[in-house]
C-alpha positions in Angstrom: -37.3 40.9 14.0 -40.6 41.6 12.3 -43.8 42.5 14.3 -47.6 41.6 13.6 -48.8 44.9 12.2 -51.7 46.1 14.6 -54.6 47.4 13.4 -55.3 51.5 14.8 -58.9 50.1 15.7 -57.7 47.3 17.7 -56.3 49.6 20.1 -58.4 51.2 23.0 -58.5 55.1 23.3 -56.5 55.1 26.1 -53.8 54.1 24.1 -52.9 50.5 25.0 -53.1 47.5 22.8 -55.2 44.5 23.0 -53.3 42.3 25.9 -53.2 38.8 23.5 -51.2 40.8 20.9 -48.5 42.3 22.9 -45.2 40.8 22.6 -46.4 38.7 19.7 -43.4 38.6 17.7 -42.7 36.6 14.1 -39.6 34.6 13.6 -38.9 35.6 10.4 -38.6 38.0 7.6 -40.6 37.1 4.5 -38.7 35.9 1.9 -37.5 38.7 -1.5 -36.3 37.5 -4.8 -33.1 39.1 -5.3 -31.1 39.5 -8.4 -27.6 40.3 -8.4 -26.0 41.4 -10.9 -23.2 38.7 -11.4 -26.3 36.6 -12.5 -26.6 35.0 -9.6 -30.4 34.8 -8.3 -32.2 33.3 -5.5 -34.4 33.7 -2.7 -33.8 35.3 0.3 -35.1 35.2 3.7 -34.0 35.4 7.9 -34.9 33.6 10.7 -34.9 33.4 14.5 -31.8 31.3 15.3 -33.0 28.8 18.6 -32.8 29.9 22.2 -30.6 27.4 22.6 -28.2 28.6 19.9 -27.3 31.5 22.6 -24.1 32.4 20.7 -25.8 32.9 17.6 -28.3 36.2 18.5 -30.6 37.5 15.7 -31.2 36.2 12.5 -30.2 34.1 10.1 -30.0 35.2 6.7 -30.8 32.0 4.0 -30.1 32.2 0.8 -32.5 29.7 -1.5 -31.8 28.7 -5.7 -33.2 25.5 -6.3 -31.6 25.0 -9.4 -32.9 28.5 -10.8 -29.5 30.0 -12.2 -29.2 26.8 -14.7 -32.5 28.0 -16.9 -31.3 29.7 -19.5 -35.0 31.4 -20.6 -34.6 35.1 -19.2 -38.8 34.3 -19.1 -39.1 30.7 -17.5 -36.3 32.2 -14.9 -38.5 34.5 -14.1 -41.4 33.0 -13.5 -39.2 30.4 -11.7 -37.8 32.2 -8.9 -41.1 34.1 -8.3 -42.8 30.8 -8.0 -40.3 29.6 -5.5 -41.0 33.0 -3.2 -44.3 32.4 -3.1 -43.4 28.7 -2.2 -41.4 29.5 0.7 -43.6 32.5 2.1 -46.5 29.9 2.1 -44.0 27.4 3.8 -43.1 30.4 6.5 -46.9 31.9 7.3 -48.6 28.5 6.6 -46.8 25.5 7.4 -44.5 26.6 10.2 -41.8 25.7 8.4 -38.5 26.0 10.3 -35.3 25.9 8.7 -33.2 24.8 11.9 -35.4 21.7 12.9 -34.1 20.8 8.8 -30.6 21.5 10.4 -31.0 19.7 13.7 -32.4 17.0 11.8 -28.9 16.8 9.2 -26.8 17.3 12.1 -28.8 14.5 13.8 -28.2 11.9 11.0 -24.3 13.1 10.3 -23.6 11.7 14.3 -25.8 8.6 13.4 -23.5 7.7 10.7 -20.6 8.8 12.0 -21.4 6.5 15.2 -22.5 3.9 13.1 -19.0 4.2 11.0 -17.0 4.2 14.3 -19.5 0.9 14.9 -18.5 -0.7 11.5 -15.1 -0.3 12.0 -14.5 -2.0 15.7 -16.9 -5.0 14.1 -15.2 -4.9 10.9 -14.8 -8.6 9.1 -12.5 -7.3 6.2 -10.1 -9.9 5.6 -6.4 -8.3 5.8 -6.0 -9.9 1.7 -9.4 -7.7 0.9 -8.4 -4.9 2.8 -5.2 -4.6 0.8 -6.7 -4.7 -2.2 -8.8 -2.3 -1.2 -5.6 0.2 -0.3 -3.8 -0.5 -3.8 -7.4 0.0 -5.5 -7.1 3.7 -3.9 -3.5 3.9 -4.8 -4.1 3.1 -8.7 -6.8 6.1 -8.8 -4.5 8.7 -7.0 -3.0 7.8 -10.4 0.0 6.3 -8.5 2.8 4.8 -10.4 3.1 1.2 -11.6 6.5 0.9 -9.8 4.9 2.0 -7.0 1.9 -0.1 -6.8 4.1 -3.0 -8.0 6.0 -2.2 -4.9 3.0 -2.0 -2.4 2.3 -5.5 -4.1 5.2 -6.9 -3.3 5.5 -5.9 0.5 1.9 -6.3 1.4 1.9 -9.9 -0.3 4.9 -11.2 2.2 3.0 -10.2 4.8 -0.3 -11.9 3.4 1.5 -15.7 2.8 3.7 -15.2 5.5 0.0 -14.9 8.0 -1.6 -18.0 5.5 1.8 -20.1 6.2 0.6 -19.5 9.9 -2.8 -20.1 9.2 -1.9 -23.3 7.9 -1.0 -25.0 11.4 -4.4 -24.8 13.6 -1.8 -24.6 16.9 -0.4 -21.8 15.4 -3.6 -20.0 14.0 -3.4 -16.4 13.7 -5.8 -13.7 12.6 -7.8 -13.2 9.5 -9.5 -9.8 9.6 -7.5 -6.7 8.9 -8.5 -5.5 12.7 -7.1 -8.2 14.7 -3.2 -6.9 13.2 -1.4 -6.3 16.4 2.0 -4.4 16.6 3.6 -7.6 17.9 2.1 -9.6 14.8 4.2 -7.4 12.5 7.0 -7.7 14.5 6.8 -11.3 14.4 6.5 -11.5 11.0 9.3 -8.9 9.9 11.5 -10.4 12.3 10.9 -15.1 11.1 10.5 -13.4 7.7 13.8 -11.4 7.6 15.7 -14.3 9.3 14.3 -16.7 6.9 14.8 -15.0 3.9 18.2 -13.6 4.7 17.2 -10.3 4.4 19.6 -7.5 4.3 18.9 -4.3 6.5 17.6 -2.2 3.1 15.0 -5.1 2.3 14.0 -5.3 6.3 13.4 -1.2 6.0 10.9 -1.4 2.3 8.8 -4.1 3.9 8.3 -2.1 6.8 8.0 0.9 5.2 5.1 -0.5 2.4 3.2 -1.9 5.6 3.7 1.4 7.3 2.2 3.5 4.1 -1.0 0.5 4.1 -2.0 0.9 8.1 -1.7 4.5 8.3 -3.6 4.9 4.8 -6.2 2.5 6.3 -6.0 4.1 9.7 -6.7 7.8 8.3 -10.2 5.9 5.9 -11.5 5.1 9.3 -11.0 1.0 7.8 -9.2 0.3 11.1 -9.8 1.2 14.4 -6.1 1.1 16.0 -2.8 1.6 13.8 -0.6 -1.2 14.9 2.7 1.0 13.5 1.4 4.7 14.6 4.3 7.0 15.5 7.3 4.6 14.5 6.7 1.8 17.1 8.6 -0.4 15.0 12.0 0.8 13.9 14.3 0.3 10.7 17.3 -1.2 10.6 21.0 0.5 10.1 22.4 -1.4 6.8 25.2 -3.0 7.9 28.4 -3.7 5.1 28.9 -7.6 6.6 25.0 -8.6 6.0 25.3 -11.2 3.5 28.8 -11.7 3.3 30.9 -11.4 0.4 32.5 -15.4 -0.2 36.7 -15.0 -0.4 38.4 -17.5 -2.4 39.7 -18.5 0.6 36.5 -18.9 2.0 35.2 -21.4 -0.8 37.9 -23.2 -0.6 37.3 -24.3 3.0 33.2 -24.6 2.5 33.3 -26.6 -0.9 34.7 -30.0 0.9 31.7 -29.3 2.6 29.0 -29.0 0.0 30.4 -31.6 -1.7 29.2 -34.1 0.7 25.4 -32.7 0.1 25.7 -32.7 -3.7 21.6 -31.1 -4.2 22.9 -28.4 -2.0 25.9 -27.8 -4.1 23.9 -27.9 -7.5 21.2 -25.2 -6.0 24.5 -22.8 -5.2 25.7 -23.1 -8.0 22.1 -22.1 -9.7 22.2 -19.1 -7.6 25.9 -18.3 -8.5 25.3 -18.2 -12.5 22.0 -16.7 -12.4 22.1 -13.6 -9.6 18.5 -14.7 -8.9 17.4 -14.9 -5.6 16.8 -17.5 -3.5 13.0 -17.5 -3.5 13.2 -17.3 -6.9 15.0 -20.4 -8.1 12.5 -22.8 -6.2 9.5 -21.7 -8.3 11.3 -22.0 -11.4 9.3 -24.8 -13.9 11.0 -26.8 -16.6 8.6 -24.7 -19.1 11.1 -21.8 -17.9 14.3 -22.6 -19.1 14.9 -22.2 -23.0 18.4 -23.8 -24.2 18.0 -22.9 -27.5 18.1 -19.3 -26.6 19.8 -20.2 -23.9 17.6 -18.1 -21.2 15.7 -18.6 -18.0 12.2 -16.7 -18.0 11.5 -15.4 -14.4 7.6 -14.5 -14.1 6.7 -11.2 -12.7 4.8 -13.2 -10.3 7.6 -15.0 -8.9 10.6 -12.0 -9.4 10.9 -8.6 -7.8 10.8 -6.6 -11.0 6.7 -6.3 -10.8 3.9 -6.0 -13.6 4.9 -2.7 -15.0 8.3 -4.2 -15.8 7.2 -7.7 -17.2 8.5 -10.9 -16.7 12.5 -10.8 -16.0 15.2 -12.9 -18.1 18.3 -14.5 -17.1 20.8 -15.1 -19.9 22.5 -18.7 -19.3 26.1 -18.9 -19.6 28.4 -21.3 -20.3 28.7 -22.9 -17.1 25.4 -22.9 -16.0 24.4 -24.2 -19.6 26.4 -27.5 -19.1 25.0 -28.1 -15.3 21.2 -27.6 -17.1 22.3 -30.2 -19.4 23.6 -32.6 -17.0 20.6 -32.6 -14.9 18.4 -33.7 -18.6 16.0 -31.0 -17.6 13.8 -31.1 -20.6 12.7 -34.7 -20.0 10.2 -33.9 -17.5 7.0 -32.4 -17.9 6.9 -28.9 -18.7 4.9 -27.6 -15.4 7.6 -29.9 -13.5 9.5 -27.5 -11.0 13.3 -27.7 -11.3 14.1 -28.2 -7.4 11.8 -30.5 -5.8 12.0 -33.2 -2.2 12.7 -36.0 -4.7 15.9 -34.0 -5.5 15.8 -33.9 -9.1 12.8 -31.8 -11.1 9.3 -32.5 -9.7 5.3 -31.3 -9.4 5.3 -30.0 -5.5 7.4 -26.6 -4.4 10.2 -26.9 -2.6 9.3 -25.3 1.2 11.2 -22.0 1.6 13.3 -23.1 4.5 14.3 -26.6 2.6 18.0 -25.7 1.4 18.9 -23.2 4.6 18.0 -26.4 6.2 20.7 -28.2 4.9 23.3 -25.2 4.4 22.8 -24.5 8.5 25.0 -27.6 9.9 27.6 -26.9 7.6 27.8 -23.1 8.9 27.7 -24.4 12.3 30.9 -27.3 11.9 32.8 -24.6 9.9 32.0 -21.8 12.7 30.9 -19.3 10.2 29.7 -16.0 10.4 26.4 -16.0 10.1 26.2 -13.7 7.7 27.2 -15.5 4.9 24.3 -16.9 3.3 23.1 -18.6 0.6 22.0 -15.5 -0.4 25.1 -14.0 -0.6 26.3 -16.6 -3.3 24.1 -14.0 -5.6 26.5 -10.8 -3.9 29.3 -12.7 -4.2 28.6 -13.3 -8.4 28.3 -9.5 -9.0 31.1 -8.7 -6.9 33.3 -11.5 -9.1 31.9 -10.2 -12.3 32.6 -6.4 -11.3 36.0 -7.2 -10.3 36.5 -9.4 -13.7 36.1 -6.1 -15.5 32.5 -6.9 -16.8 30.2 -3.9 -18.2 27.8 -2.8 -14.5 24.9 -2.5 -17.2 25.2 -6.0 -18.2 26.1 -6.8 -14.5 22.9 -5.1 -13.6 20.6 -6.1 -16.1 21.7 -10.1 -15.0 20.9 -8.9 -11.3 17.7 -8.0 -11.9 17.8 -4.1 -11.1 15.5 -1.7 -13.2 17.3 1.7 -12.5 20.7 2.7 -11.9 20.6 4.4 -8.9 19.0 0.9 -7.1 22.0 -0.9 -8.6 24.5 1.3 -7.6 23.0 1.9 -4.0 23.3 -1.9 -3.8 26.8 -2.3 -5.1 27.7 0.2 -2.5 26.3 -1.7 0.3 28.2 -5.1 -1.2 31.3 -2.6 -1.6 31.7 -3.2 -4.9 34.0 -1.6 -7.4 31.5 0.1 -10.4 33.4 3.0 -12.3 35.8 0.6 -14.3 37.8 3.0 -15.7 40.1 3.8 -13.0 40.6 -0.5 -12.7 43.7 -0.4 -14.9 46.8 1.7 -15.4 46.2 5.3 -14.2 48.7 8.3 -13.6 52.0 8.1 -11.9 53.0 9.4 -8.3 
């Protein structure tokens, strides 16, 4: 540490310095422009680190630029940086400046905010729909894909009208703000969601998974206090081959009696049957959808699976399904007129999701059937048929709605389908 220099003639002849300057010492080392020779230039200086900074003895050694390596005039540099010495020695010997109460004082202000983070989180009011667009805003500028975003859309969206649909009856109310979520919420909704929809293990496991990515993505921003699906507290599902049972010949023949006493029922099957869409999908299908001249069936991005990166989805109509469109004199309703509706024929108000497994489930019960054979798997049942019928998989797969191969033949394996068609026919001889 430097010393106060002490005059010769303030000290007495018997040697001893004056009393009020003994064990004055200076906290710092005035500050020396130094220029190395990588260009780099600034101000240097040391200071006393605080007693109570005990494991930090000494000095500190500060190193000040201000900017001064950006001027480009070898003059005005100059001038610069020996402009800013003087500046800090007058701040040192003058003006008491201390570097660590400048220290103290950012280290003081970091905990205030991070407190007052910690704060804003356990009082957060963001909605769960804001905070999810908030998550997918994040995702587009890590320059995510549009598949993948598409497919963060998609999960975090069933979540969001599955919580308004329960929103919707005041007895039933449940939260609003992304910090209420609760472990058993998700679990509630994965579970009434999965049952409702007929989901097969594969879909069950993406759901969870796109929720899983969206909490700990909001958990790790600080957005959330609590992860409601830390550490796997909710697990996936083993796919199973009997989810959404294939429909035997044998099978149809006993359930079509049936379905022919709840004609609506029967029409809505068949719609599934010739189409491979899916069962949420035909509900929201308008009049303004269905082309018979081209004979096609437009499925909005909005409404399908296939997300805004791929487009709206088409549906080529076949024969079959061409003659039941015609029956039912589709295009003499109004163009925003949904094709399904309570009045059982097309109409302005959406069918409710559960309104056909309604009527399918006292069938399935007087039959005794397994209850794994859906509605849903009318649409399995199709691509297995058209497989087995020796029809191309890439037209199979383009009807189905699949945008990659590997998705389509993950999901013929699961319905145990038959895809290479060329060992079908006659092969080699034993």
């Amino acid at each position: 540490m430097a010393v106060f220099c002490v005059n010769e003639n303030s000290v007495h002849k018997t040697g001893k310095r004056r009393t009020k300057f003994r064990n004055m010492i200076c906290p710092y080392k005035l500050p020396e422009v130094k220029r190395y020779s990588n260009n780099d230039w600034c101000v240097e200086y040391w200071y006393a680190y605080p007693p109570d900074w005990k494991e930090y003895p000494g000095l500190k050694r500060f190193k000040v630029r201000e900017g001064i390596n950006y001027i480009k005039d070898p003059i005005k540099k100059e001038t610069e940086i020996v402009n800013l010495c003087r500046t800090i020695e007058i701040a040192l010997t003058k003006l008491n400046y201390n570097p660590f109460d400048e220290i103290e004082n950012v280290k003081s202000e970091k905990a205030k905010k991070k407190l007052q983070e910690e704060l804003d989180v356990l009082n957060s009011k963001d909605t769960i729909p804001d905070s999810f667009d908030w998550f997918l805003d994040k995702k587009r500028k890590e320059n995510k894909g549009d598949r993948t975003i598409d497919g963060y859309k998609s999960f975090l969206k069933n979540f969001i009208l599955w919580i308004d649909k329960r929103n919707s009856n005041p007895e039933n109310k449940q939260m609003i703000y992304i910090n209420d979520v609760l472990t058993e919420t998700i679990e509630s909704y994965l579970e009434e969601t999965s049952e409702e929809n007929e989901w097969q293990p594969r879909t069950y496991n993406n759901n969870l998974k796109g929720l899983i990515t969206a909490f700990n993505y909001l958990h790790k921003k600080k957005k959330i206090d609590i992860n409601p699906l830390a550490d796997g507290v909710i697990e996936t599902r083993t796919s199973r081959a009997e989810q959404n049972k294939y429909y035997s010949k044998e099978v149809r023949e006993i359930i079509q009696p049936k379905l022919n006493t709840v004609p609506y029922l029967s029409l809505f099957i068949k719609w599934i049957y010739y189409t491979c869409a899916r069962t949420n999908e035909i509900p929201r299908l308008r009049v303004s959808d269905i082309d018979l001249n081209l004979r096609k069936i437009r499925v909005s991005s909005e409404v399908g699976k296939t997300g805004e990166h791929v487009g709206d989805r088409t549906i080529p109509i076949c024969e079959e399904l061409y003659d039941i469109i015609l029956k039912m004199n589709i295009k003499k309703y109004p163009s925003n007129y949904f094709v399904f509706s309570r009045a059982l024929k097309p109409g302005d108000k959406i069918l409710p999701d559960d309104f056909f497994r309604d009527l399918y489930r006292p069938i399935k019960r007087a039959l005794n059937l397994d209850r794994n054979y859906t509605i849903y798997s009318f649409k399995h049942t199709r691509v297995v048929d058209l497989l087995a019928a020796g029809f191309p998989s890439q037209k199979v797969m383009f009807l189905t709605g699949h945008t990659d191969w590997a998705s389509f033949q993950k999901y013929c394996r699961e319905l145990g389908a038959v895809i290479d068609e060329q060992l079908k026919g006659k092969t080699i001889s034993y």
